[in-house]
C-alpha positions in Angstrom: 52.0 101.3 57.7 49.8 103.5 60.0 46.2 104.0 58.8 44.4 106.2 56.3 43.8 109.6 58.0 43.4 112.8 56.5 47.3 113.8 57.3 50.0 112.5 54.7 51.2 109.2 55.0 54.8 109.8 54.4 54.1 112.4 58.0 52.4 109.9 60.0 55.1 107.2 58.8 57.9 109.3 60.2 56.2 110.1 63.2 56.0 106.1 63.9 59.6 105.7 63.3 60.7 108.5 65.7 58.0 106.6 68.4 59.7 103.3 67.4 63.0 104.7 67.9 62.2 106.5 70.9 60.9 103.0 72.4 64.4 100.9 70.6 66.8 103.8 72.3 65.0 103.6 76.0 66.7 100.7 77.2 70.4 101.5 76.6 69.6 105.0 77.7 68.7 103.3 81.0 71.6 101.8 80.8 73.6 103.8 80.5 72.0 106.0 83.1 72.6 103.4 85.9 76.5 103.0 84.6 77.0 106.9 84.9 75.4 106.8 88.3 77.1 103.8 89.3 80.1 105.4 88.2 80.1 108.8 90.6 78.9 106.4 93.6 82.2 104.6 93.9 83.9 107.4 92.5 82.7 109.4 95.5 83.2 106.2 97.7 86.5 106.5 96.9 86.7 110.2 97.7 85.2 109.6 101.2 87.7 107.1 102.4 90.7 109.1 100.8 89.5 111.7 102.6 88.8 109.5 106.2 92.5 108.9 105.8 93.5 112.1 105.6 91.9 113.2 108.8 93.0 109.7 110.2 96.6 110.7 109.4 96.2 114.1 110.8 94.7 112.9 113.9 97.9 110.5 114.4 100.2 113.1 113.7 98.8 115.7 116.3 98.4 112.4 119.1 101.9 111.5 118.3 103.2 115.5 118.8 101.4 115.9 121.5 103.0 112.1 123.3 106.2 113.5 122.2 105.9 117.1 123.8 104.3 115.2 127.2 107.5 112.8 127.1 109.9 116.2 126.9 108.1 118.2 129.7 108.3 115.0 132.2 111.3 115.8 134.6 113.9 113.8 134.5 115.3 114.6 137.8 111.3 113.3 139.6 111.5 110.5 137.7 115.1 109.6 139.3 114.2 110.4 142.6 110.1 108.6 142.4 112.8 105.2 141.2 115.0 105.7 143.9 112.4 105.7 146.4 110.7 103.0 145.1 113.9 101.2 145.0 114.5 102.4 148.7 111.1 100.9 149.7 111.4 97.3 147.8 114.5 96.9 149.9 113.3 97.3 152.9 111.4 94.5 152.4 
């Protein structure tokens, strides 16, 4: 019990519990602060290398487009004649 004052005893009582409290809740409370935190780091871990791989994925795809369209606009007909020569010239010797 706290000491004799001049204030009520049953006020200065309640105020003790509510400090005792206070001091019993602050460790869970910190607890459960570091879990929340904890909790929207690897959530936005998570977020970040979803979203690496989607811009890893659309990097491939435009690379791959743009292989493809080079592959298309190679003539066909230079390519035959380049082997042909190069043929011509391994012959010779």
């Amino acid at each position: 019990m706290a000491e004799t004052t001049a204030v009520n005893d049953q006020v200065t009582d309640s105020i003790s519990q509510v400090n005792t409290e206070v001091l019993g809740d602050a460790p869970a409370i910190a607890m459960g602060n570091l879990l929340v935190t904890t909790g929207q780091a690897l959530s936005l871990a998570a977020l970040n290398a979803t979203n690496a791989q989607q811009q890893n994925n659309m990097t491939a795809q435009a690379t791959t487009a743009m292989g493809i369209a080079t592959l298309y606009s190679i003539n066909t007909a230079t390519t035959g004649v380049s082997t042909s020569d190069l043929l011509k010239l391994l012959a010779k010797k």
